[in-house]
VEXTORLUM-575456 format. One record per residue (C-alpha): residue number from 0; residue in three letters; chain; x, y, z. Coordinates in pm, 1 decimal. Example, Ala and Ser with C-alpha at 12.3 -4.5 7.8 and 13.67 -1.06 7.14 Angstrom:
<rs>
> baza/volum/vexgu/px/py/pz
> 0/ALA/A/1230.0/-450.0/780.0 .
> 1/SER/A/1367.0/-106.0/714.0 .
</rs>
This chain:
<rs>
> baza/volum/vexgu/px/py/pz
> 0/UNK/A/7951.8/14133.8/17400.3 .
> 1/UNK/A/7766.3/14167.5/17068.4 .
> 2/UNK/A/8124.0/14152.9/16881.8 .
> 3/UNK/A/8235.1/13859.6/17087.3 .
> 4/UNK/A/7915.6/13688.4/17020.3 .
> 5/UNK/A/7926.1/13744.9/16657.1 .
> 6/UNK/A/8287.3/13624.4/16656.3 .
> 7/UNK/A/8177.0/13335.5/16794.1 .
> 8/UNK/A/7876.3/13281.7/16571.5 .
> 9/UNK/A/8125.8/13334.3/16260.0 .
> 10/UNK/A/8401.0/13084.9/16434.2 .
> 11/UNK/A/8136.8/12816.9/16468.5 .
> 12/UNK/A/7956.6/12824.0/16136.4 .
> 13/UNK/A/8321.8/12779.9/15963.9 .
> 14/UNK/A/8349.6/12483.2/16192.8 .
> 15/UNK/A/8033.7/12321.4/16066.1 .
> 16/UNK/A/8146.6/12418.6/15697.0 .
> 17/UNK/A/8440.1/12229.3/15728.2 .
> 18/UNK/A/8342.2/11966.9/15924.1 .
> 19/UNK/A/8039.5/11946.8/15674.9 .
> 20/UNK/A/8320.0/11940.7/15370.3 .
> 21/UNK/A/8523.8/11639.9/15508.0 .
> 22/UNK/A/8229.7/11424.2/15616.5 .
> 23/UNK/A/8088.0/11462.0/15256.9 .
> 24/UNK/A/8195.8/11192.4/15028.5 .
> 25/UNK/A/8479.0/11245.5/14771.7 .
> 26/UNK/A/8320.8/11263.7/14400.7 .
> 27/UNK/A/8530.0/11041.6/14179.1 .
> 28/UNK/A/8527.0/11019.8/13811.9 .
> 29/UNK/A/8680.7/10703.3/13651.6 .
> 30/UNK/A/8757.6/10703.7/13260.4 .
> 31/UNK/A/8609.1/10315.4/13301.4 .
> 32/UNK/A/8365.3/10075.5/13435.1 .
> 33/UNK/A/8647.1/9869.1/13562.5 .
> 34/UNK/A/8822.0/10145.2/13741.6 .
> 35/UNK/A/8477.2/10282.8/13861.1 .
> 36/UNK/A/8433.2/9895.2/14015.9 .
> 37/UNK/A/8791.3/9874.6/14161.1 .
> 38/UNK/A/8742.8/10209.9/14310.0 .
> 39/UNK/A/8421.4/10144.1/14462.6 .
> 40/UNK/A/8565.9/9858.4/14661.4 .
> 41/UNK/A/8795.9/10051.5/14771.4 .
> 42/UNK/A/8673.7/10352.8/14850.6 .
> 43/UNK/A/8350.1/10229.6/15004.9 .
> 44/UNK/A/8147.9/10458.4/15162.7 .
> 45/UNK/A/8353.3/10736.9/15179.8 .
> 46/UNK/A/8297.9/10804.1/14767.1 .
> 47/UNK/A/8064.3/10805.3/14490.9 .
> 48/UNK/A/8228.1/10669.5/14155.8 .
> 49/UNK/A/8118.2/10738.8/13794.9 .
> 50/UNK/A/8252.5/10598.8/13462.7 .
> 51/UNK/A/8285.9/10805.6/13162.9 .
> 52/UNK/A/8292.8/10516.3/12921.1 .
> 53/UNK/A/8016.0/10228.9/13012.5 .
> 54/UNK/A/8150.6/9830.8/12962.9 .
> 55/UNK/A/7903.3/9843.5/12618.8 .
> 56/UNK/A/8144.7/10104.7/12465.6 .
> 57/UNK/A/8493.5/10078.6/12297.0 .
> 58/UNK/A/8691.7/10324.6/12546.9 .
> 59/UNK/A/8874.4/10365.9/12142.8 .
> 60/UNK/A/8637.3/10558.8/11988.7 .
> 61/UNK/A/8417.5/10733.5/12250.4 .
> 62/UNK/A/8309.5/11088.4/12177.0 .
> 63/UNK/A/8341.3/11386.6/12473.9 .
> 64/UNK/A/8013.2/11479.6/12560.3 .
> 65/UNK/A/7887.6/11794.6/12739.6 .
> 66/UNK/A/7774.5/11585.2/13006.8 .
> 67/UNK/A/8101.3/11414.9/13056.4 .
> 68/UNK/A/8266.4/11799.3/13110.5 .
> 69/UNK/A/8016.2/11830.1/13413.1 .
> 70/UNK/A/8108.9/11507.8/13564.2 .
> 71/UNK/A/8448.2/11652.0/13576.2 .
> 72/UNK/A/8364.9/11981.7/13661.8 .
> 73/UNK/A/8351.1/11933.4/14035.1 .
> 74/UNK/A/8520.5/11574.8/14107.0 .
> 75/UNK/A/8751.9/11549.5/14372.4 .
> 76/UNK/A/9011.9/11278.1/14170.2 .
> 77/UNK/A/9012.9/11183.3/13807.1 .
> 78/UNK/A/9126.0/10844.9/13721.2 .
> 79/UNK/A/9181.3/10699.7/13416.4 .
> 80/UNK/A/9321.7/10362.5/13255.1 .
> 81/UNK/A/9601.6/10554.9/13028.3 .
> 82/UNK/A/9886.3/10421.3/12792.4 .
> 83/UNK/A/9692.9/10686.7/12548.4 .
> 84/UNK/A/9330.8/10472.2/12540.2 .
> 85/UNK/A/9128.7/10775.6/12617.4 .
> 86/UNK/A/9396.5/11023.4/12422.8 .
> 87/UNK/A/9070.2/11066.8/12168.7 .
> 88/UNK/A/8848.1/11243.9/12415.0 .
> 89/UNK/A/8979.3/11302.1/12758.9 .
> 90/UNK/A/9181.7/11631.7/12662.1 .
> 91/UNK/A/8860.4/11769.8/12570.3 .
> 92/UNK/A/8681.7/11683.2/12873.4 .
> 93/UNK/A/8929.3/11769.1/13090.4 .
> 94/UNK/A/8989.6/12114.6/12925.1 .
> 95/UNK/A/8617.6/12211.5/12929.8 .
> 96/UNK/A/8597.0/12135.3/13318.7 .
> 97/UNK/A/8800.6/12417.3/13401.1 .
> 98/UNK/A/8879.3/12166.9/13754.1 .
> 99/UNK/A/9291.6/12247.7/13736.7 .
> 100/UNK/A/9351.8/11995.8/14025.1 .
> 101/UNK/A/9214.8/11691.8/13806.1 .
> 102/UNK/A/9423.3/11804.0/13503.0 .
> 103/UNK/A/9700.1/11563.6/13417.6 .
> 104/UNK/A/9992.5/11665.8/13625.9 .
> 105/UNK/A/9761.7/11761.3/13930.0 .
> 106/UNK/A/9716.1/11632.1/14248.0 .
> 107/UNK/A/9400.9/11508.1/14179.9 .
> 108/UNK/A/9491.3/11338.8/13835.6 .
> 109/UNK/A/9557.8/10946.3/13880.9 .
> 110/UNK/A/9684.2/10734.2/13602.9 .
> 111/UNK/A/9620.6/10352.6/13661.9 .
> 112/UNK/A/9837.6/10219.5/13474.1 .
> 113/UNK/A/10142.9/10379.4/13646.6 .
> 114/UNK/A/10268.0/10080.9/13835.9 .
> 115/UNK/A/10090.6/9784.2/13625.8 .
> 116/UNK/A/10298.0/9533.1/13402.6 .
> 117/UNK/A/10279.1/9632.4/13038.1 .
> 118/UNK/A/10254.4/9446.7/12713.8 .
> 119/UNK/A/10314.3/9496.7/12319.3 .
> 120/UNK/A/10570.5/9830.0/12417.1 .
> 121/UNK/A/10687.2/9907.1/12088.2 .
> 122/UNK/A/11012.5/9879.3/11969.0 .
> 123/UNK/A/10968.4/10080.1/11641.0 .
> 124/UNK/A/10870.1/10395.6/11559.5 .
> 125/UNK/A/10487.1/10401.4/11556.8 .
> 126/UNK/A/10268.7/10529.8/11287.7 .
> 127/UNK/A/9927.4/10501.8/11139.3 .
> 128/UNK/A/10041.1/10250.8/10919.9 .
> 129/UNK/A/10081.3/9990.9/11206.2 .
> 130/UNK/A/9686.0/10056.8/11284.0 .
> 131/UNK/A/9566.8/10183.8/11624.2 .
> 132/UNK/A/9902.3/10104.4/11797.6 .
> 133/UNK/A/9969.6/10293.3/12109.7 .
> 134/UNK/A/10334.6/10392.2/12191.4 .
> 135/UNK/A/10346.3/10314.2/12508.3 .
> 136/UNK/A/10197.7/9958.6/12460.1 .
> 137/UNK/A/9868.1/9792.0/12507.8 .
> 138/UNK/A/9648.6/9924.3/12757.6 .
> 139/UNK/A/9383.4/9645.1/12798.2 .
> 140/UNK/A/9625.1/9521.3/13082.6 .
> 141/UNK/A/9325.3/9503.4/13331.0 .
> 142/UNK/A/9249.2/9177.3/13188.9 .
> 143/UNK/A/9570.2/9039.3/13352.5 .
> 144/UNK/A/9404.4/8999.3/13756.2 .
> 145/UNK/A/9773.6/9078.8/13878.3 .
> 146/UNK/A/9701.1/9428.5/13733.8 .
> 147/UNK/A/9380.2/9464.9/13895.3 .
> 148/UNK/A/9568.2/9383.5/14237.0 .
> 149/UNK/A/9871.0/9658.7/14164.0 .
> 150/UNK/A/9580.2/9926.8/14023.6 .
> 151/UNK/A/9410.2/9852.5/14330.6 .
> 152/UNK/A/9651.9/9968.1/14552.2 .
> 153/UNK/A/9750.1/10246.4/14318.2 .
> 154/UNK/A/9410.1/10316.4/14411.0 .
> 155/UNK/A/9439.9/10300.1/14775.7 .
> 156/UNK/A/9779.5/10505.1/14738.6 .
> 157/UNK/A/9586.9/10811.4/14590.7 .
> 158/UNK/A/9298.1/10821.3/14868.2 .
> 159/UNK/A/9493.1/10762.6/15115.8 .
> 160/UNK/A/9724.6/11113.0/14996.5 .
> 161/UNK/A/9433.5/11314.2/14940.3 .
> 162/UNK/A/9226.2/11226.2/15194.9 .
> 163/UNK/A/9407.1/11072.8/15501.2 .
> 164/UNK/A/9114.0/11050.3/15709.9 .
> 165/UNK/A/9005.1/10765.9/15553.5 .
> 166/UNK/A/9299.1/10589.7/15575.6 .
> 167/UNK/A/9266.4/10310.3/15780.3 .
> 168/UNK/A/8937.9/10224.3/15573.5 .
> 169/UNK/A/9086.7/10243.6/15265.9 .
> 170/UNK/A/9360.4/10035.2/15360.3 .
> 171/UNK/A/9112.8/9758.5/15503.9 .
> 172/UNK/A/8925.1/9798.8/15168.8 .
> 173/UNK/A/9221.6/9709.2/14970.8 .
> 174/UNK/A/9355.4/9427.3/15159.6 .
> 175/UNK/A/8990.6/9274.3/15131.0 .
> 176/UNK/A/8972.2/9313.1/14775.7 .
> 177/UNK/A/9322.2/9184.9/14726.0 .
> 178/UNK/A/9245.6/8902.5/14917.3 .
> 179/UNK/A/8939.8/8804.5/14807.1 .
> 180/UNK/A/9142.0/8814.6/14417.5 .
> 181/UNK/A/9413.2/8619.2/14545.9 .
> 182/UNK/A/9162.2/8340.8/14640.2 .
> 183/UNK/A/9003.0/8353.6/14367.4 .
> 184/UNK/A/9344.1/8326.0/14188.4 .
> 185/UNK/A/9507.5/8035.0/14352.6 .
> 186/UNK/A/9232.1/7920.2/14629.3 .
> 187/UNK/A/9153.0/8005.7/14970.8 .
> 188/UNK/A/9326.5/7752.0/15175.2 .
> 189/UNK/A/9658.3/7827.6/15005.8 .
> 190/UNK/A/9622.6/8228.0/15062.4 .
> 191/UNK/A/9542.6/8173.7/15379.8 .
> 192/UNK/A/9881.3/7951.0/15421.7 .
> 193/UNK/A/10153.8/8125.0/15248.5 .
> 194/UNK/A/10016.9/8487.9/15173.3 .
> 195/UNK/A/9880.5/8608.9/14838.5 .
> 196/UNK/A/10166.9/8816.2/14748.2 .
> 197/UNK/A/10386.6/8567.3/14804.5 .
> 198/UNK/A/10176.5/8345.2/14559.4 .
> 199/UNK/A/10186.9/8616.7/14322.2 .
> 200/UNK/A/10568.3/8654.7/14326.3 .
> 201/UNK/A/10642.2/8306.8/14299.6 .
> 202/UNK/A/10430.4/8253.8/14014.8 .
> 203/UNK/A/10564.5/8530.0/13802.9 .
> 204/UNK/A/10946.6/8390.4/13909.1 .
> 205/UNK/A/10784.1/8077.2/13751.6 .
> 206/UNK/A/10855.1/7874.0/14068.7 .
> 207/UNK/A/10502.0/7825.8/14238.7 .
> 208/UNK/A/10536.5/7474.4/14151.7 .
> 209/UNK/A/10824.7/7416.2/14345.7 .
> 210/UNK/A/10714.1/7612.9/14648.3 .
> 211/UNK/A/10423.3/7381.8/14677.8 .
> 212/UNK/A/10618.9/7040.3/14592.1 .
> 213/UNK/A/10838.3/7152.9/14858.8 .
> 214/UNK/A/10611.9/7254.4/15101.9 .
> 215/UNK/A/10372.5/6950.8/15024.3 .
> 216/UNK/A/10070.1/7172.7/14907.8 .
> 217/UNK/A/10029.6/7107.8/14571.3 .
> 218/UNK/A/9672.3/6973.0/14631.4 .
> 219/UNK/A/9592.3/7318.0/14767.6 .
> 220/UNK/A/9616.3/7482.3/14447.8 .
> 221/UNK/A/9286.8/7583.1/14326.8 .
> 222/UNK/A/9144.7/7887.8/14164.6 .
> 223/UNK/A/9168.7/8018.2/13798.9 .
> 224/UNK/A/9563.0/7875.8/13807.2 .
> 225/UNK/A/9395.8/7517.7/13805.7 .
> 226/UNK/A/9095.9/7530.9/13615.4 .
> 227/UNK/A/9280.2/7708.0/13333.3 .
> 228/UNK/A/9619.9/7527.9/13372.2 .
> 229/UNK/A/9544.0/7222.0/13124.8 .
> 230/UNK/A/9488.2/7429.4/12840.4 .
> 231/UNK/A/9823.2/7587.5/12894.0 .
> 232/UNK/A/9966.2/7666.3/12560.7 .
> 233/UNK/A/9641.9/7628.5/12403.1 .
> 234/UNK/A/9609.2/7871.1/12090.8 .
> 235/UNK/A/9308.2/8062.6/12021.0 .
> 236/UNK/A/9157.2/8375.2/11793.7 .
> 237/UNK/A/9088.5/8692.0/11884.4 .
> 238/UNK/A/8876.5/8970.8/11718.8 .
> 239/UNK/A/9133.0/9236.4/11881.3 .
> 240/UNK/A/9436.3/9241.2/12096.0 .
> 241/UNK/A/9186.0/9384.6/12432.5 .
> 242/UNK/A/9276.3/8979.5/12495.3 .
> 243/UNK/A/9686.5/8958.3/12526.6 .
> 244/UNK/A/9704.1/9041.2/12897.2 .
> 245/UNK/A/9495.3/8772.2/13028.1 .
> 246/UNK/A/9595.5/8513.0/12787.6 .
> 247/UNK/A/9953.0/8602.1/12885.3 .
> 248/UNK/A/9843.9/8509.7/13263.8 .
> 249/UNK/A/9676.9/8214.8/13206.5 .
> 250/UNK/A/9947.6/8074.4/12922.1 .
> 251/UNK/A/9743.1/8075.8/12646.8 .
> 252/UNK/A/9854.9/8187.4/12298.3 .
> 253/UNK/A/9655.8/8426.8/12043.8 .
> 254/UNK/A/9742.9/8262.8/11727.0 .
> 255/UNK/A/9558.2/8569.2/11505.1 .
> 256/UNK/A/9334.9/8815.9/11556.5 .
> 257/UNK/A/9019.4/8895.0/11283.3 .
> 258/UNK/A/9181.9/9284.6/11264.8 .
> 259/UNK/A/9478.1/9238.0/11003.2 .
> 260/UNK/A/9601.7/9521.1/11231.4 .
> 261/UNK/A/9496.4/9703.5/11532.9 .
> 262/UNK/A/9156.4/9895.9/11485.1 .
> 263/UNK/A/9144.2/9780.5/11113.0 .
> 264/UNK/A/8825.8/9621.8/11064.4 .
> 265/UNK/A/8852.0/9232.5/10873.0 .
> 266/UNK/A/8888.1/9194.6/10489.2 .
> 267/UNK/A/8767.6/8907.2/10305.8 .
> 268/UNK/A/9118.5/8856.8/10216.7 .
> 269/UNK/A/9235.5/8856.8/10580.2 .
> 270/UNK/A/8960.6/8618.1/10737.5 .
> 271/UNK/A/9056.6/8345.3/10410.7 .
> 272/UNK/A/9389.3/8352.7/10577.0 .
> 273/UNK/A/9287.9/8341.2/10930.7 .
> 274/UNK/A/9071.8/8022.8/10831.3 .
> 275/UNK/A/9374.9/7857.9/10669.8 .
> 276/UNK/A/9567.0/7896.7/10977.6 .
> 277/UNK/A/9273.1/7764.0/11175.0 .
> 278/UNK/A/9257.4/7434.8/10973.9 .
> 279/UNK/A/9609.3/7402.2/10990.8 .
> 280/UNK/A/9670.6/7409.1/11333.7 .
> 281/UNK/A/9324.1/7297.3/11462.0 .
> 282/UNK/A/9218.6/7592.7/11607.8 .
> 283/UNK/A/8875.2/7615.2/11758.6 .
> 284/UNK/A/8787.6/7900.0/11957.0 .
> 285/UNK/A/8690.5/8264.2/11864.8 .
> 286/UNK/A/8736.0/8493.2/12187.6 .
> 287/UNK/A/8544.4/8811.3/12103.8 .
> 288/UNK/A/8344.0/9099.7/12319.6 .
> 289/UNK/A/8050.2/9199.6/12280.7 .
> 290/UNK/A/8160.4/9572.6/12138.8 .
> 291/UNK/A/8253.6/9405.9/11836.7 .
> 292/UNK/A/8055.2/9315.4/11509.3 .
> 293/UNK/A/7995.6/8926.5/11548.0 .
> 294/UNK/A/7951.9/8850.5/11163.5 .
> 295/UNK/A/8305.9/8812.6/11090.3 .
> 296/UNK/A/8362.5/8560.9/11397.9 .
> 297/UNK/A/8045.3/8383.0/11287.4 .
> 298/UNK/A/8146.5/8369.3/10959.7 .
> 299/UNK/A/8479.9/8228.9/10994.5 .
> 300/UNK/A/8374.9/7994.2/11280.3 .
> 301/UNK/A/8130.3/7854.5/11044.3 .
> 302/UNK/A/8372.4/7748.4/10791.0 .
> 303/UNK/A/8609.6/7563.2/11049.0 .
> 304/UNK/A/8352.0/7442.0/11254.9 .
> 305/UNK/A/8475.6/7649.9/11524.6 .
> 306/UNK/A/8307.2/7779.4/11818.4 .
> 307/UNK/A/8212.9/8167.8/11918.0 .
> 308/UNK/A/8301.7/8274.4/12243.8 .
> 309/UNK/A/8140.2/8609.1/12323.8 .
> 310/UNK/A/8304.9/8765.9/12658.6 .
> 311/UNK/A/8302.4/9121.5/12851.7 .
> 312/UNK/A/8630.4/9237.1/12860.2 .
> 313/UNK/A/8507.6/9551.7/13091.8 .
> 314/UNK/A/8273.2/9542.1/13387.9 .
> 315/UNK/A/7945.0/9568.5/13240.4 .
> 316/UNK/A/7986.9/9484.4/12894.3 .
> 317/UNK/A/7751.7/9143.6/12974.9 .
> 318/UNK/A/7507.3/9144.9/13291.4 .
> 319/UNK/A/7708.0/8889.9/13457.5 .
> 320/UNK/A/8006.0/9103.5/13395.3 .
> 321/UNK/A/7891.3/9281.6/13760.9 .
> 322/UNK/A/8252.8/9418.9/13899.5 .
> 323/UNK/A/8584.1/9335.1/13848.6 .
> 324/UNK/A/8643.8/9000.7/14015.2 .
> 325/UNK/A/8315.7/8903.9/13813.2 .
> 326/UNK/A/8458.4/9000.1/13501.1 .
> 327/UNK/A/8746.6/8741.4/13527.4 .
> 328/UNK/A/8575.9/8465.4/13656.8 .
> 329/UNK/A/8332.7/8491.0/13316.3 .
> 330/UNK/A/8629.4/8475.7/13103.7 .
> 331/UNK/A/8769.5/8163.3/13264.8 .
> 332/UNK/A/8442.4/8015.9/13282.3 .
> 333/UNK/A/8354.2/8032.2/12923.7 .
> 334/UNK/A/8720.4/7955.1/12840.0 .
> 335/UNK/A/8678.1/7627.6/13068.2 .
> 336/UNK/A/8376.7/7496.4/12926.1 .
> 337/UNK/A/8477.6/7627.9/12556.5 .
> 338/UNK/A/8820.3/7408.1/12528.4 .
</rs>
């Protein structure tokens, strides 16, 4: 009896271990305040979410801190943005965690930008001399809020895997925050009529027009698609390329940016020739975030009479900058109201 009873004993408490285990919630660390605020909506409840690199600090030159190694030590999925933005510092985290499962290659080890449309690829052979060019092309593509949908559900994809319990919430999650972009995107009443992803699709075939002329729901349209539509083909400076993915989207055009190249800081000689240009093809509008030095923006805005627009370009660079869907709707706002 006292062996059967201590068989027991020993059969329960592993019970209550495990059971303990899966009900506790996963520990995710994100490489970003914008994939810490995508992950949070869709992981809900069933995580906790950290960011190595705040939305006040360039992800570019962030330095691996001892702190940042026990963040990773114990997390239960890594995630980062990729396309070699946190190449700097995220070997050295990763190696001093000693968490193999969360190493790249692992199970645990999710790269965002996996499934997400890509801009400025090189076609040459990159080297210092082009400035801080990465080879497998820009990787500020959250800025584009079709890449926030696809991470998203690259996202939901990797929860779902390693912990299947939570399946049916993640997959609620996602389809919330999806939907609640998509409306954001194009409007409510046309989501609700003919499906965000088939909004999405026909936009990027560049026949969204038609499906609305033909479907007489053009006067549906609403969203950042209409408020930013008249100033389609619009140019406008940039202090760095973090811009090209959203200005891309919304059919904009970067005519320069105050970085002769990528990472390079401005020359005297550089800004002359980005206020030429300026004057020449009456340019007005500086797009800059806030982890930039202003005083070349100022400067040059002050000799055409331009005008400074200071933007987050990650969730938390500027208080109103709260989460993800936040972050866009700031840009277009100050966009809007700037042109």
């Amino acid at each position: 009896m006292n062996i059967r009873s201590i068989t027991l004993f020993a059969l329960t408490a592993a019970m209550l271990s495990a059971a303990q285990t899966s009900a506790r919630p996963l520990k995710i660390v994100t490489t970003t305040s914008d994939l810490k605020s995508i992950t949070e909506s869709i992981a809900g409840d069933r995580a906790t979410v950290s960011a190595i690199c705040e939305g006040t600090r360039d992800a570019h030159y962030l330095q691996a801190r001892p702190s940042f190694v026990m963040m990773a030590r114990d997390a239960d999925l890594w995630i980062r943005a990729g396309m070699e933005l946190e190449i700097g510092w995220e070997p050295m985290i990763l190696d001093g965690a000693r968490n193999p499962d969360i190493r790249v290659g692992g199970p645990r080890h999710l790269d965002a930008s996996e499934k997400v449309l890509k801009l400025d690829v090189p076609t040459q052979r990159v080297s210092r001399a082009l400035g801080d060019v990465h080879p497998s092309g820009n990787p500020h593509y959250w800025t584009d809020p079709l890449n926030g949908r696809i991470m998203a559900e690259t996202i939901a994809e990797r929860l779902i895997r390693i912990d299947a319990s939570g399946a049916e919430t993640y997959r609620a999650n996602l389809a919330a925050f999806q939907k609640a972009l998509d409306e954001r995107m194009f409007g409510a009443e046309l989501v609700q009529r003919f499906g965000g992803s088939t909004l999405w699709a026909r936009q990027l075939q560049g026949t969204l027009d038609g499906l609305l002329a033909e479907n007489n729901a053009t006067e549906m349209l609403g969203g950042w698609v209409v408020r930013m539509r008249p100033f389609k083909g619009r140019r406008i400076v940039t202090y760095h390329k973090n811009w090209t993915y959203f200005v891309n989207r919304f059919g904009l055009e970067v005519a320069v940016e105050l970085e002769p190249k990528p990472g390079i800081p401005p020359s005297p000689a550089h800004l002359a020739r980005v206020v030429d240009l300026m004057r020449e093809q009456s340019i007005n509008t500086i797009l800059i975030a806030p982890i930039y030095p202003p005083r070349a923006a100022n400067r040059v805005a002050a000799d055409v009479r331009a005008k400074v627009l200071v933007r987050a370009h990650s969730v938390g660079g500027l208080p109103a900058a709260s989460d993800y869907l936040s972050l866009i709707d700031e840009v277009v706002n100050g966009l809007v109201e700037t042109l």
